[in-house]
C-alpha positions in Angstrom: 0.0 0.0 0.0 1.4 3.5 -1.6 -0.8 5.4 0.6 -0.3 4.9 4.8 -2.1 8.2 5.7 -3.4 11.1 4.7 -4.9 13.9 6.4 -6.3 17.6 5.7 -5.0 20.3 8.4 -5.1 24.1 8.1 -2.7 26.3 7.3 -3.1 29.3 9.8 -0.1 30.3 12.0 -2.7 31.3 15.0 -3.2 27.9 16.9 0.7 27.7 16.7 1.9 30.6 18.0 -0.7 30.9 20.5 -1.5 27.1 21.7 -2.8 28.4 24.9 -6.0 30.8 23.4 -9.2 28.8 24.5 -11.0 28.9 20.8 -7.8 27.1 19.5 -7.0 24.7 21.8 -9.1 21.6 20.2 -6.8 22.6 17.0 -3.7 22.2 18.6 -5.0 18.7 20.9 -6.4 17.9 17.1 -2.8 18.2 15.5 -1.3 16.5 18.5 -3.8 13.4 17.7 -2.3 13.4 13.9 0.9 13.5 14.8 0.7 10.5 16.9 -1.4 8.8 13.4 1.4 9.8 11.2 3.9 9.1 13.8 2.8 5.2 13.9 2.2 5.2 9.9 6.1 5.6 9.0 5.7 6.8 6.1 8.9 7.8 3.3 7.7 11.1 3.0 4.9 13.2 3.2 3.4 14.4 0.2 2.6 17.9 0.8 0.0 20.3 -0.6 -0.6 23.8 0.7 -3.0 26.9 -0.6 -0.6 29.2 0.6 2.1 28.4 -1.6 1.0 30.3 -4.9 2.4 30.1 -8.1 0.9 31.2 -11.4 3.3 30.2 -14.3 4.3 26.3 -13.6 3.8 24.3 -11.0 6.5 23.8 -8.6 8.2 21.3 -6.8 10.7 22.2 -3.6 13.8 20.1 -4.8 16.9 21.9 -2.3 17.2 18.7 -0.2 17.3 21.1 3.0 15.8 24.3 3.4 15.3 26.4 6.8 14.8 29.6 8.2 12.8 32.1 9.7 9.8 33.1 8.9 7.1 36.0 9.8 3.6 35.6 8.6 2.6 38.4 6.3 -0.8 39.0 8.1 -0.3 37.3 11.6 3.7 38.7 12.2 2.5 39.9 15.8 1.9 37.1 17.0 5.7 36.0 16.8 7.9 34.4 13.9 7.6 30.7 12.8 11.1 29.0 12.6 11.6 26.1 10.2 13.9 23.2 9.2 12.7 21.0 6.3 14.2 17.7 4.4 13.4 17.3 0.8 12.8 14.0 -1.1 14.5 15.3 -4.2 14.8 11.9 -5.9 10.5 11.6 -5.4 10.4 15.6 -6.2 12.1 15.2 -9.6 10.3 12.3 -10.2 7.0 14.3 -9.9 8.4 17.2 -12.1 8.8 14.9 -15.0 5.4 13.3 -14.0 4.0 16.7 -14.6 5.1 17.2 -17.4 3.6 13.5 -18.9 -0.2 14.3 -17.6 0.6 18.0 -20.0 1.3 20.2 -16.7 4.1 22.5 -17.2 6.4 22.2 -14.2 9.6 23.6 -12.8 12.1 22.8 -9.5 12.9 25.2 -6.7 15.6 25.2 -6.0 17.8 28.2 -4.0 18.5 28.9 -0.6 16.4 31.1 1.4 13.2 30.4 -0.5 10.3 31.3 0.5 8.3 28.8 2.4 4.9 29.7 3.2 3.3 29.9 6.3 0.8 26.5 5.2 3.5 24.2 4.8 5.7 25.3 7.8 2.5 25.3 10.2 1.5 21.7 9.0 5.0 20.1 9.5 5.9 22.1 12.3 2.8 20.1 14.2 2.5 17.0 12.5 5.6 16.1 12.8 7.9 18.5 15.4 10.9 16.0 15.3 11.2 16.4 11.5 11.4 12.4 11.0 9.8 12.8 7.7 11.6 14.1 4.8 8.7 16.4 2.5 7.5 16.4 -1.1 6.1 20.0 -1.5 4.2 20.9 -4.4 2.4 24.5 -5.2 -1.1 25.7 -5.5 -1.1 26.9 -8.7 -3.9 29.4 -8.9 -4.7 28.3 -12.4 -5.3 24.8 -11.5 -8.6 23.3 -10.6 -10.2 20.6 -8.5 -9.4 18.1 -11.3 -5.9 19.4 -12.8 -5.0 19.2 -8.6 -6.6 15.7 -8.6 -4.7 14.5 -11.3 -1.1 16.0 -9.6 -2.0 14.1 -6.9 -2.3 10.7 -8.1 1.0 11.1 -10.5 2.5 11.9 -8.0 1.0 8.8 -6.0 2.2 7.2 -8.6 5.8 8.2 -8.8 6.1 7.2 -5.1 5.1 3.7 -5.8 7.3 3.4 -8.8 10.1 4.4 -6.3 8.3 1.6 -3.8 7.8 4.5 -1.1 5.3 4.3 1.7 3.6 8.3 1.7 1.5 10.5 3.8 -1.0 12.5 1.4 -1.8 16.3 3.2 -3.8 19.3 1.8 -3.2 22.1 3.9 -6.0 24.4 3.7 -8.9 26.3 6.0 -12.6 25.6 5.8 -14.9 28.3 5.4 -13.1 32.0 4.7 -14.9 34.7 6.3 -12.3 36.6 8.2 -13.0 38.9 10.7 -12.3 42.2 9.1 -12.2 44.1 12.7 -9.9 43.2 15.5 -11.1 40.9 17.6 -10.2 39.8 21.4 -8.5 36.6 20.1 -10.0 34.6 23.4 -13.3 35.3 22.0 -12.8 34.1 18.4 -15.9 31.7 16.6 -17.0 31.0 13.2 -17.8 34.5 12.0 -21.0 33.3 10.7 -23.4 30.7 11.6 -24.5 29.6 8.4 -20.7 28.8 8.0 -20.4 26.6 10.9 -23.4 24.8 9.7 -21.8 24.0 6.4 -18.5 23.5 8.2 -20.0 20.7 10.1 -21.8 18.9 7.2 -19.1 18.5 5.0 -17.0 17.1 8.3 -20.1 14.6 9.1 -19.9 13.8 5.2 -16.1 12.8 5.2 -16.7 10.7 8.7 -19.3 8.5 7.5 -16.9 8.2 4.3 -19.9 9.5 1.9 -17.6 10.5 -1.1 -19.6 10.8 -3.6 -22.8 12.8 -1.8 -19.7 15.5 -0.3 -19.2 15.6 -4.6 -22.8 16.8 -4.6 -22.6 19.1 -2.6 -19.1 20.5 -2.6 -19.9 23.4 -5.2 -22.5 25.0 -3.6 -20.5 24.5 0.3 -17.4 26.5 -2.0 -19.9 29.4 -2.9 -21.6 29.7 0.3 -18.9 29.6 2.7 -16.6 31.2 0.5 -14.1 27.8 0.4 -10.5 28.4 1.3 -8.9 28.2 -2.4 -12.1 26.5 -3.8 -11.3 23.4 -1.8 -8.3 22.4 -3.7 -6.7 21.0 -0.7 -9.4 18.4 -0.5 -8.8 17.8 -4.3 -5.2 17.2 -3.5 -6.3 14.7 -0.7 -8.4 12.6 -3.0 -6.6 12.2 -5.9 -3.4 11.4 -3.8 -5.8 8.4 -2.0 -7.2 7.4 -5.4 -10.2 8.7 -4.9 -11.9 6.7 -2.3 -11.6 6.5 1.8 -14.0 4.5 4.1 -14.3 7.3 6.6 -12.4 9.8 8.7 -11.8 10.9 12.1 -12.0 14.6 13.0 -9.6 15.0 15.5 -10.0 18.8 16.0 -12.8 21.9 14.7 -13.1 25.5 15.2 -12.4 28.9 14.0 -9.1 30.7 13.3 -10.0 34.6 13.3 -13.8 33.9 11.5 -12.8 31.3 9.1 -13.5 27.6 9.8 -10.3 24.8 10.7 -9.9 21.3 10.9 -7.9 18.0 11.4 -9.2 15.6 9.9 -7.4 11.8 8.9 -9.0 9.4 6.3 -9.4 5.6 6.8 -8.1 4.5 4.0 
């Protein structure tokens, strides 16, 4: 089996730089759950998906086989600065370059020192996996991709990890629904800035943990329009086409709102 776990997490800096905050507590107890999951799942690497890494052009693969820093949030840099130390499987990230290139999706390396990682990718590794066992394939969120393009990334690159007999951890890094609080808020009051948000938050989670694929396919369009989708949802894309499009279920270890918008770790049974 290619495929050992796979998990969809959020992207936002605020649970991790202030674990203690009440309203993001279940987050951070959520993300402790997962790493313990991908902890016991050894996988190779982790193949790695995060909206906040936009590119426009190509997509792009992180090939530097080490790349670390630090790093202040572009919206959240009051809070404090997010430190990072990553390992690269270049031999899988080349692999998923040419890979790209065979399904007709132009794609480039990157590949110099002090890139810049984005807040997504260093908040989900950070907290699934704080002892860095796991080395990362990173790929980009081209903004001109959609659901299916992002799908089909996901299952090349699937793919090229089995050809390379590789055990792999599928995550999409991504936020639920997107309505930010526009006005500053006392963060230790924070909730789902709208109700109707929370209510569509909390069907699409009941939908993945009763493993009803194909009715969250139904409905998926309309929970993007209303709730205003982080990245149309593409992180879920990148979930299902790394899993081959089916899972019996999933466990949500943790819900709830990062500054308005809607949060959540969830695993898959696969």
């Amino acid at each position: 089996m290619t495929v050992v776990a796979a998990f969809l997490v959020p992207g936002s800096p605020l649970p991790l730089l202030n674990p203690e905050n009440g309203p993001w507590r279940p987050l951070m107890s959520g993300f402790a759950r997962a790493a313990r999951s991908l902890a016991a799942a050894r996988p190779d690497a982790i193949l790695l998906y995060s909206t906040q890494w936009m590119a426009v052009l190509d997509e792009l693969w992180q090939v530097r086989p080490q790349v670390s820093g630090l790093h202040v949030d572009e919206n959240w840099h009051e809070f404090g600065d997010l430190p990072f130390d990553l390992r690269i499987d270049v031999e899988l990230a080349e692999a998923c370059i040419a890979g790209s290139r065979e399904i007709g999706v132009s794609a480039k390396p990157v590949d110099y020192d002090q890139f810049p990682i984005d807040t997504g990718t260093i908040v989900a590794s950070t907290l699934l996996d704080p002892e860095g066992r796991f080395p990362l394939v990173i790929a980009a969120n081209n903004l001109y991709h959609d659901g299916p393009t992002t799908r089909r990334l996901a299952a090349m690159a699937a793919e090229c990890a089995k050809a390379q007999r590789k055990k792999i951890a599928v995550v999409g890094v991504g936020g639920l629904s997107g309505t930010l609080f526009r006005e500053q808020i006392d963060i230790t009051d924070d909730r789902i800035a709208r109700p109707e948000d929370d209510k569509w938050n909390r069907k699409i989670l009941q939908l993945m943990e009763k493993g009803d694929a194909s009715a969250l396919e139904r409905v998926t369009g309309d929970y993007v329009k209303e709730a205003r989708v982080d990245m149309g949802f593409k992180h879920y894309d990148w979930i299902v086409g790394g899993i081959g499009g089916r899972y019996f279920g999933a466990q949500v270890h943790g819900y709830g709102p990062c500054y308005g918008t809607g949060a959540a770790v969830v695993e898959y049974r696969l």
